[in-house]
C-alpha positions as CSV (number, residue, x, y, z in Angstrom):
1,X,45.4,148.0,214.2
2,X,48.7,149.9,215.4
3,X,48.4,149.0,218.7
4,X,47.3,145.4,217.7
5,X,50.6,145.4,215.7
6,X,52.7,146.9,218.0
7,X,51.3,143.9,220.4
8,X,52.1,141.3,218.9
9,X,55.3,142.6,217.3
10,X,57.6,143.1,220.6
11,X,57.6,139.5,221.2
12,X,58.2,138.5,217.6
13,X,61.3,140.8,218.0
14,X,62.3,139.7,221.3
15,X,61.6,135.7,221.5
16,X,60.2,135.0,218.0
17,X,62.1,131.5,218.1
18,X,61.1,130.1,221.4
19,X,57.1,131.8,220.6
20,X,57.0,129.8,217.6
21,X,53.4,129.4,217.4
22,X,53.0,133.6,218.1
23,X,55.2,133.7,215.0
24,X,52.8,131.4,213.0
25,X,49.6,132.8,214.4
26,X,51.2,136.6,213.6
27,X,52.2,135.6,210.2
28,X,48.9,134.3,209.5
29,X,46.9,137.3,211.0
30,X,48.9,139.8,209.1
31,X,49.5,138.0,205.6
32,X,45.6,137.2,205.8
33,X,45.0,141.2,206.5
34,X,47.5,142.4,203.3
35,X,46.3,139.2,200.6
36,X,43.1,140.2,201.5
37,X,43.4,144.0,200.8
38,X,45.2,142.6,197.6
39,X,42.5,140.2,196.8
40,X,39.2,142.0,197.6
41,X,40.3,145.4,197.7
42,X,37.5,148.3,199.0
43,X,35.8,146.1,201.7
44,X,34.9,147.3,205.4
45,X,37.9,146.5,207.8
46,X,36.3,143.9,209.8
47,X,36.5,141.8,206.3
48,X,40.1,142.1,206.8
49,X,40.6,141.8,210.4
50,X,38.3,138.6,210.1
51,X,40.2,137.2,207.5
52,X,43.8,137.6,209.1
53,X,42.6,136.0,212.3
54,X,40.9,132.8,210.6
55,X,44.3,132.4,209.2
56,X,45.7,133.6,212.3
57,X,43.7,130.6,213.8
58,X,44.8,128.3,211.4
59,X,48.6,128.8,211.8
60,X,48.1,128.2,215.7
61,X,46.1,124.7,214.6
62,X,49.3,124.0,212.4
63,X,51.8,125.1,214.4
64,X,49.8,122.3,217.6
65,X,49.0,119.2,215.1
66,X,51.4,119.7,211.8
67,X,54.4,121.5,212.7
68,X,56.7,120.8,209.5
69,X,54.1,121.9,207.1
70,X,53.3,125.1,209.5
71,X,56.7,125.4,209.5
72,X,57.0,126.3,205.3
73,X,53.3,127.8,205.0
74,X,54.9,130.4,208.1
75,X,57.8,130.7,205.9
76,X,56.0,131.5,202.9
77,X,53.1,133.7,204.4
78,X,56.3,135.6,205.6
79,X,58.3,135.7,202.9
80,X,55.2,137.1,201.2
81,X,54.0,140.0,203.8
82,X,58.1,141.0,203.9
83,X,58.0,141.0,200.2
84,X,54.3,143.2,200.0
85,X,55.8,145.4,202.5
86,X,59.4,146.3,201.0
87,X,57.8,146.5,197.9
88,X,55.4,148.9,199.0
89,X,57.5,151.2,200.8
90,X,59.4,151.6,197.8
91,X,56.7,152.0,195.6
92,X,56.8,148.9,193.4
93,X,53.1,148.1,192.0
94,X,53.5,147.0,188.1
95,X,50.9,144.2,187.3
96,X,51.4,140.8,187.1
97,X,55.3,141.2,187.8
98,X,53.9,142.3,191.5
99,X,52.3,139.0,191.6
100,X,55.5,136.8,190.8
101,X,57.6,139.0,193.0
102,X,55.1,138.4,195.8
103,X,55.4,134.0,195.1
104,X,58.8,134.5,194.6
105,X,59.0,136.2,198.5
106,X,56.8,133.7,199.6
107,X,58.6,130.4,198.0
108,X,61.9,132.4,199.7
109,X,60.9,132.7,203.3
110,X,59.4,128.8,202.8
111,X,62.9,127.4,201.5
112,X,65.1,129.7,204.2
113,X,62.6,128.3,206.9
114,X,63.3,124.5,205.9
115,X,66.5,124.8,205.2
116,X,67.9,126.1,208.3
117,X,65.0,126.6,210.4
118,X,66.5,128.0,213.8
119,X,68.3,131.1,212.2
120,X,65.1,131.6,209.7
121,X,62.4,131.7,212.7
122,X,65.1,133.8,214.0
123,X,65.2,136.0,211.1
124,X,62.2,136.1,209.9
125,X,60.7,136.7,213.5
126,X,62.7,139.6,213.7
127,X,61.8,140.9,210.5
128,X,58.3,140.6,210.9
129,X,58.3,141.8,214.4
130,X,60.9,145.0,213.7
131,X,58.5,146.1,210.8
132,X,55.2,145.5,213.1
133,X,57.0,147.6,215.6
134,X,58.4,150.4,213.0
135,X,55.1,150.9,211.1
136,X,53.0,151.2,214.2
137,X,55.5,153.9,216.3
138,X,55.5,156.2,213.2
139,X,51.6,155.4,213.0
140,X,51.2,156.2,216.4
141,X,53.7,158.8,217.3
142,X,55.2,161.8,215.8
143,X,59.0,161.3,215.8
144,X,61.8,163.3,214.4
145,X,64.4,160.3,213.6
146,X,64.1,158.3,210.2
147,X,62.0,154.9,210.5
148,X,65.2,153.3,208.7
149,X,67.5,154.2,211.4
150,X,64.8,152.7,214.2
151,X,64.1,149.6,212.0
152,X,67.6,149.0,211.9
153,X,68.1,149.5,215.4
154,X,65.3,147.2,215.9
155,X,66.5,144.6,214.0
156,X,70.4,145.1,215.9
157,X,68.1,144.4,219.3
158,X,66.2,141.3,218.2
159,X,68.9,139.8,216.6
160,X,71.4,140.5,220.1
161,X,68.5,139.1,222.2
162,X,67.7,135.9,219.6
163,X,71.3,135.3,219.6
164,X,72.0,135.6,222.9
165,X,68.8,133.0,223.8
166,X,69.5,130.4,220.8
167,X,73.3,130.0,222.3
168,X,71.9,129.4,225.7
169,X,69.2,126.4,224.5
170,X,68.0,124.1,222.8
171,X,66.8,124.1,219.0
172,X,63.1,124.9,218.8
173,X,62.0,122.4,216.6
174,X,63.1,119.1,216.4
């Protein structure tokens, strides 16, 4: 799954905005594999992996035939795997508050994304994609530099690239 992750998280970083439908399959693929774990925890991987690419799947079919509503169920599946994911690395797990804290993530990333939806695929692309790309480099390698300091400077990157691209184009969504 590391290298799966690491895959599809350099372009997330890099063009997340003009890959929209990478973002919204991505999102889909690893929301589906975290709910899941959350849901029906103790199951064989393939569950999982199965799972995160029917919704994978799904968000492509969105992203093709209903963009606007793709648009907010991206922002919400990403607002909710950002929210698992910070609250996991700093060891948040209380039940139900998890729950609500998870909706609330999820209702977050779906308002940012309507509201201004160039800067949050832009943000939330690169969020996604630096955290893909963090977790799977530590997974994969041994390194002697903090995973902060390389998410950051991950982050820094996509966000310089992103930039740089969104003041050369058009929007992309319309």
């Amino acid at each position: 799954m590391n290298v799966v992750n690491l895959i599809l998280g350099i372009p997330l970083l890099l063009w997340g905005r003009k890959l929209f439908w990478l973002f919204v399959a991505t999102v889909g693929f690893v929301a589906g594999i975290q709910v899941s774990q959350l849901i029906i925890p103790g199951q064989l991987n393939w569950v999982y992996i199965a799972t995160g690419t029917i919704l994978g799947f799904a968000g492509i079919f969105l992203a093709v035939f209903v963009q606007r509503f793709a648009v907010t169920v991206t922002g919400f599946f990403a607002g909710l795997y950002l929210t698992i994911m910070l609250m996991n690395s700093i060891n948040i797990n209380t039940e139900p508050i998890t729950w609500y804290l998870y909706l609330a993530g999820g209702l977050i990333g779906s308002f940012l994304v309507l509201g201004i939806f160039d800067w949050a695929l832009i943000f939330l692309s690169i969020l996604v994609g630096a955290t893909l790309i963090t977790g799977s480099i530590f997974a994969l390698l041994s390194l002697n530099i903090s995973q902060t300091i390389v998410f950051f400077l991950l982050l820094a990157l996509g966000f310089g690239i992103q930039f740089g691209l969104k003041q050369r184009d058009l929007p992309a969504f319309d």
